[in-house]
C-alpha positions as CSV (number, residue, x, y, z in Angstrom):
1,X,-115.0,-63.7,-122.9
2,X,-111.2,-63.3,-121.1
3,X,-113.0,-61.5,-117.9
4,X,-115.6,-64.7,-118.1
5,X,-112.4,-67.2,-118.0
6,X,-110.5,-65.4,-115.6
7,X,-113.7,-65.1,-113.4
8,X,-114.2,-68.6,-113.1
9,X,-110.3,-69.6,-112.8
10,X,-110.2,-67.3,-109.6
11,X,-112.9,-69.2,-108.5
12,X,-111.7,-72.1,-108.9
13,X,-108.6,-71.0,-107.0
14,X,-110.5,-69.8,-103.9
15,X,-108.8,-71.5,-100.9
16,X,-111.0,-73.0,-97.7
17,X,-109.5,-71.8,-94.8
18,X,-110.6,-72.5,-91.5
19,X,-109.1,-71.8,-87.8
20,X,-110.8,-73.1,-85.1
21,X,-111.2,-76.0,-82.2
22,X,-113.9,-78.5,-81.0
23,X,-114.0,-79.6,-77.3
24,X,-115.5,-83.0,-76.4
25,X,-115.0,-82.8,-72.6
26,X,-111.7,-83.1,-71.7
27,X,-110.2,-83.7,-75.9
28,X,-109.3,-80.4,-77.5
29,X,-109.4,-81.2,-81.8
30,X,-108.0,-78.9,-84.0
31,X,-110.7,-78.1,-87.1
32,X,-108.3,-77.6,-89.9
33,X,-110.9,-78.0,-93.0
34,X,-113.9,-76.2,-94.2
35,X,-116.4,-77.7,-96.7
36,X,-119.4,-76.2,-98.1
37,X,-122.1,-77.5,-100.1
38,X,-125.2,-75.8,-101.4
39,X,-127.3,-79.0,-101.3
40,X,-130.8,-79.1,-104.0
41,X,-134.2,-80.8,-102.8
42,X,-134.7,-82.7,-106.3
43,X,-135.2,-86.1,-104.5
44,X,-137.5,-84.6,-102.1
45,X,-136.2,-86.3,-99.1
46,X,-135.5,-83.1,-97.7
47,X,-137.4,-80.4,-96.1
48,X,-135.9,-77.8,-98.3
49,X,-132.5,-76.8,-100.1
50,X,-130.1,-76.3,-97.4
51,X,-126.6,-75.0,-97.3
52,X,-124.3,-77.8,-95.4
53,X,-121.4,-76.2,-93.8
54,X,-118.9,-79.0,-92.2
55,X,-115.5,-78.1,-90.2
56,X,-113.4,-81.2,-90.0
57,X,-110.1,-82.1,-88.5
58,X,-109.0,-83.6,-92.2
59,X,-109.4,-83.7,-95.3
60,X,-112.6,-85.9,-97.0
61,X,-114.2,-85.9,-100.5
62,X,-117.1,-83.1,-100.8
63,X,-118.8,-85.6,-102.5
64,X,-119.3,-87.5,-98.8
65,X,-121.8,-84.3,-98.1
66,X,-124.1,-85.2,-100.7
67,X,-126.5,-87.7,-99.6
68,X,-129.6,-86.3,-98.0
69,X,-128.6,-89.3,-94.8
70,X,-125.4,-88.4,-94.3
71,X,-124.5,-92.2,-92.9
72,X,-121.3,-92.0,-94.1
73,X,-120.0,-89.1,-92.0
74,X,-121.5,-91.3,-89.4
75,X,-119.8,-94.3,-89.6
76,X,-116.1,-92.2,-90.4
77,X,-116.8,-90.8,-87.6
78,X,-117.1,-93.9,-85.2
79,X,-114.1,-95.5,-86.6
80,X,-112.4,-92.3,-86.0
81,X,-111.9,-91.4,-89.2
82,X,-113.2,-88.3,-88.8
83,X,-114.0,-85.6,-85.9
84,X,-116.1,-82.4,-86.5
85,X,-119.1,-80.7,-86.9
86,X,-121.7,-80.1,-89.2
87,X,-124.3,-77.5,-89.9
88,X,-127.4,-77.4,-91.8
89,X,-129.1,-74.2,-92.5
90,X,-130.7,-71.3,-95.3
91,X,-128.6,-68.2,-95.2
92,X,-131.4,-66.9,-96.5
93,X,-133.4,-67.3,-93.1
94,X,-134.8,-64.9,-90.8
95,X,-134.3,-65.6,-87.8
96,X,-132.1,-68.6,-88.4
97,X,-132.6,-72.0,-87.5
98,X,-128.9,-74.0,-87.5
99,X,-129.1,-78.3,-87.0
100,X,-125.9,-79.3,-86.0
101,X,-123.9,-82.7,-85.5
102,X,-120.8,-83.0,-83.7
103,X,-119.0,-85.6,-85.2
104,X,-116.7,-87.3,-82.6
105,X,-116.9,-91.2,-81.6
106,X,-119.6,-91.7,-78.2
107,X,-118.2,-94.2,-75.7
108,X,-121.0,-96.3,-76.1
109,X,-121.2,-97.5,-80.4
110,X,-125.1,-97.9,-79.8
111,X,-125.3,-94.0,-78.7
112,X,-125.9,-91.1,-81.9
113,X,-124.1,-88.8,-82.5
114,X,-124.6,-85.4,-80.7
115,X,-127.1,-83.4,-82.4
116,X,-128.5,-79.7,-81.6
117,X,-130.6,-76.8,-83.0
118,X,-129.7,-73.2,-82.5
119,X,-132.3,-70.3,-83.9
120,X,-132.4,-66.9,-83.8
121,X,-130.8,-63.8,-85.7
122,X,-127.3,-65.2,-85.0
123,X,-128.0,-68.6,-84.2
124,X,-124.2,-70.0,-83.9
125,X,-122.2,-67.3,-85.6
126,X,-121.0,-64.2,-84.4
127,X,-120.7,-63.4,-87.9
128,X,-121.8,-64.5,-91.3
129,X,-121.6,-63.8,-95.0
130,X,-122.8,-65.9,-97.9
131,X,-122.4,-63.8,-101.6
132,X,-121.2,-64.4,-104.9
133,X,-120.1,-68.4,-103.9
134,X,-118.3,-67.5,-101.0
135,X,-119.5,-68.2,-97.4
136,X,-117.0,-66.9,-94.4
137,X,-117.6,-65.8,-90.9
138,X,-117.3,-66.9,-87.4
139,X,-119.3,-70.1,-85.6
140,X,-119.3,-70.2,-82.2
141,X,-121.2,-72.8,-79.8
142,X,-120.4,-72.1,-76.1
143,X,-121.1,-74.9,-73.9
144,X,-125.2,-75.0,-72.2
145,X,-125.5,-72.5,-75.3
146,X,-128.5,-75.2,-76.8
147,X,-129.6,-78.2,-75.5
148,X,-127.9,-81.5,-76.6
149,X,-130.6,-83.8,-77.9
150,X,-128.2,-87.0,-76.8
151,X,-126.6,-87.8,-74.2
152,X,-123.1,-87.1,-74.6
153,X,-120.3,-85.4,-73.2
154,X,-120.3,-81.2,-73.1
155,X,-119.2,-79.9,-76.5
156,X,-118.0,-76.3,-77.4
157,X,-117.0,-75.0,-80.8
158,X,-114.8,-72.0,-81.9
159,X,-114.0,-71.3,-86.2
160,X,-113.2,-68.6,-87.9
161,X,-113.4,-69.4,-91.7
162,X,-114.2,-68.8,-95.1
163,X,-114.8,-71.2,-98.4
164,X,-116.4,-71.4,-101.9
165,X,-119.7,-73.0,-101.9
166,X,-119.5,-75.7,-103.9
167,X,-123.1,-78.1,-106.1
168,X,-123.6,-81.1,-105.6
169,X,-123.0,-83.7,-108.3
170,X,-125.8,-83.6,-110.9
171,X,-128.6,-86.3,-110.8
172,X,-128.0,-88.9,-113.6
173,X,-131.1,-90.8,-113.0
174,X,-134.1,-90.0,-111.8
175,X,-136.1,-93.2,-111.8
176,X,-139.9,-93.8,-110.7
177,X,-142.3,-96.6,-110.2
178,X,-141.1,-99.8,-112.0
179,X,-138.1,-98.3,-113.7
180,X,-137.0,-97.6,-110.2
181,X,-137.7,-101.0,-108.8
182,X,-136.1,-102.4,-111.5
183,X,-132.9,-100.1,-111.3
184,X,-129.1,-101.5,-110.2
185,X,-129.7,-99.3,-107.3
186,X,-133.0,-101.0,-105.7
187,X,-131.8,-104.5,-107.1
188,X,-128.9,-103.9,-104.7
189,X,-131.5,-102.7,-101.7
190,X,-133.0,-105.6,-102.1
191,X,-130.5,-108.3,-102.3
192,X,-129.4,-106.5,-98.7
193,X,-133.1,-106.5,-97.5
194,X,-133.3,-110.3,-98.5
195,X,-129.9,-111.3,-96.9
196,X,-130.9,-109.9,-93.4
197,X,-134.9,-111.4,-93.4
198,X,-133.0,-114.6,-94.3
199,X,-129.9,-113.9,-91.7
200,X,-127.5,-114.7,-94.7
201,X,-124.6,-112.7,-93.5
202,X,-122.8,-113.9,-96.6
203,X,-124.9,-112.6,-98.7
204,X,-125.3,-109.3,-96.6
205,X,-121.8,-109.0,-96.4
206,X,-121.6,-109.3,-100.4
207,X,-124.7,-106.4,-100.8
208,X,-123.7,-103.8,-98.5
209,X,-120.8,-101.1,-97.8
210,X,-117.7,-102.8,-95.2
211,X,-119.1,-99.8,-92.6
212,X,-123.1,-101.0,-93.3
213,X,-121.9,-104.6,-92.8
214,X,-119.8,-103.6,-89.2
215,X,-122.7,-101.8,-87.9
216,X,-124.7,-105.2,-88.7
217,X,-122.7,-107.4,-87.0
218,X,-122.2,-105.4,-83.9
219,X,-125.7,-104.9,-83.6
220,X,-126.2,-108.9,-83.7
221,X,-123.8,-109.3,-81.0
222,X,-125.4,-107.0,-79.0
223,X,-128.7,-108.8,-79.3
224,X,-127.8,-112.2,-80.0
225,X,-128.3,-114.0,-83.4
226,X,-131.5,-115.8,-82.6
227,X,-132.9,-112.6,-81.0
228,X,-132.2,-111.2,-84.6
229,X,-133.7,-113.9,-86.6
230,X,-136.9,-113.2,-85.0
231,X,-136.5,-109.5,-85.6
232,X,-135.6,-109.6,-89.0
233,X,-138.4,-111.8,-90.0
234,X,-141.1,-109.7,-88.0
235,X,-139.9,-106.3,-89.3
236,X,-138.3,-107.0,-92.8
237,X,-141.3,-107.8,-94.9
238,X,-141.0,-110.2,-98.3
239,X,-139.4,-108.8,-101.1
240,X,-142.9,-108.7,-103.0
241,X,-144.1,-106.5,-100.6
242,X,-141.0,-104.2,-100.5
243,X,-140.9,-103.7,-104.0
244,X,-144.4,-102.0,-104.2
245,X,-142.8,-99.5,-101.7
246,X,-139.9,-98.2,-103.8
247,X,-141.4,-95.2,-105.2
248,X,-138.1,-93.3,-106.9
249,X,-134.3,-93.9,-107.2
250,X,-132.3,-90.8,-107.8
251,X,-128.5,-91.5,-108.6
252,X,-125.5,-88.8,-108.3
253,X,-122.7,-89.9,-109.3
254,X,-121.5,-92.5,-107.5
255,X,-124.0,-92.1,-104.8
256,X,-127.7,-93.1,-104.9
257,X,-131.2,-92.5,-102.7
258,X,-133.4,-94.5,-102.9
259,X,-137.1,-93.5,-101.1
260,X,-139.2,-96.1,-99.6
261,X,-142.7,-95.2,-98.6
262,X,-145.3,-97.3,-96.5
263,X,-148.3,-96.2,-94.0
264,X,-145.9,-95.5,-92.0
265,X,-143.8,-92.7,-93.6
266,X,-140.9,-92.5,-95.8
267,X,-137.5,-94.3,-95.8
268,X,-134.3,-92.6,-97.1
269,X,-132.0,-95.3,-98.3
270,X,-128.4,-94.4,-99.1
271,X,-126.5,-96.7,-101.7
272,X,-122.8,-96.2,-103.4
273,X,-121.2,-97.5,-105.9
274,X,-118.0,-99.7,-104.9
275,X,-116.0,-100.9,-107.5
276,X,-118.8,-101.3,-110.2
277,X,-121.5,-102.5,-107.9
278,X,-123.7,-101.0,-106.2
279,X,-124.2,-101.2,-102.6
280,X,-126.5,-100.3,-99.3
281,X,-125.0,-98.1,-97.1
């Protein structure tokens, strides 16, 4: 029982340490953090289990990794909140296929974020080593190493680190058919969905996350507000016809996915919880 206890406390104590730099053209940022997160499949709106590996230049809550749309990061990262890079992979792999964001603010708010795959036995590390909750090793991304899938400026990456591999939060709920329609979490979705086909920015304003709401009202200045009015009520349907597409709500803490389905495909809806209410995001 004592080698159990002390197993676990010198877990617990295992630093992240990471030394490295990004380069956006001509900016040189210092990647000072290391998170990793050993991200489950139990919503389904992934592909597969994937380890997330994410060198920052500051410190964020782990908890910001565990959303299968990582929209936060996103929005941090355009209000410069944050600057890194992300990767998404199996250790377990052979040959390895790496997805990669570079998280760093694109001159033009309507542009992504710059995006790549690498794959092949290294396949962005010169070294690697995932055991016993520890991953370490070396990432490396030389510049024309992959091609960007946005245009953006040149990026390079250099880290040398090492960090536990942390869960994710435990699913709370795991809500289908009407008791997921009729869930806090879709309720919320809905009021959102509602407030745009009606152009109620009040009301949007009131259902949604402050970054959700910013990225709203940029993208009706860039269009114009009657150009949005007509898009909102040709491409948000009736709330009647919405809820028949909510198949499952699956809440983590204080974070939520909701999956939408439709002939189309499926949708991956992010919500959080802000102060007791729940939100889009």
């Amino acid at each position: 029982m004592m080698t159990t206890v002390a197993t676990v406390i010198a877990f617990s104590m295992l630093a992240a340490e990471s030394k490295g730099t990004l380069k956006v053209g001509d900016e040189t940022i210092p990647l000072t953090h290391v998170y990793a997160l050993q991200r489950d499949n139990e919503e389904g709106a992934l592909d597969a289990p994937e380890l997330r590996l994410l060198f920052a230049d500051r410190e964020i809550a782990l908890t910001l990794l565990e959303p299968p749309v990582l929209s936060r990061l996103d929005a941090m990262a355009r209000e410069k909140k944050l600057q890194g890079v992300l990767l998404r992979f199996d250790p377990k792999q052979s040959p390895r296929e790496v997805h990669g964001t570079v998280y760093h603010a694109p001159a033009n708010p309507q542009e992504s974020m710059a995006f790549f795959t690498l794959s092949g036995e290294e396949a962005g590390f010169k070294s690697l080593e995932v055991n016993e909750g520890k991953i370490s090793g070396d990432a490396v991304y030389e510049e024309g190493e992959a091609g960007s899938e946005s245009d953006v400026p040149k990026f390079s990456y250099r880290v040398t680190f090492t960090a536990p591999v942390q869960k994710p939060t435990p699913l709370s709920a795991s809500l289908k058919g009407a008791e997921a329609v009729k869930s806090p979490q879709a309720q919320a979705y809905l009021a959102y969905q509602d407030a745009v086909r009606k152009v109620d920015f009040q009301a949007a304003k009131a259902s949604s996350t402050a970054e959700k709401f910013k990225a709203l009202e940029e993208f009706v200045q860039l269009v114009g507000k009657d150009a949005f009015a007509e898009q909102a009520k040709q491409f948000v349907p009736e709330r009647a016809i919405q809820e028949k597409r909510i198949t499952g709500v699956y809440v983590r803490g204080t974070n939520a996915t909701l999956i939408v389905k439709d002939e189309t495909g499926m949708q991956i809806v992010t919500l959080v919880e802000d102060g007791g209410t729940w939100k889009a995001d």
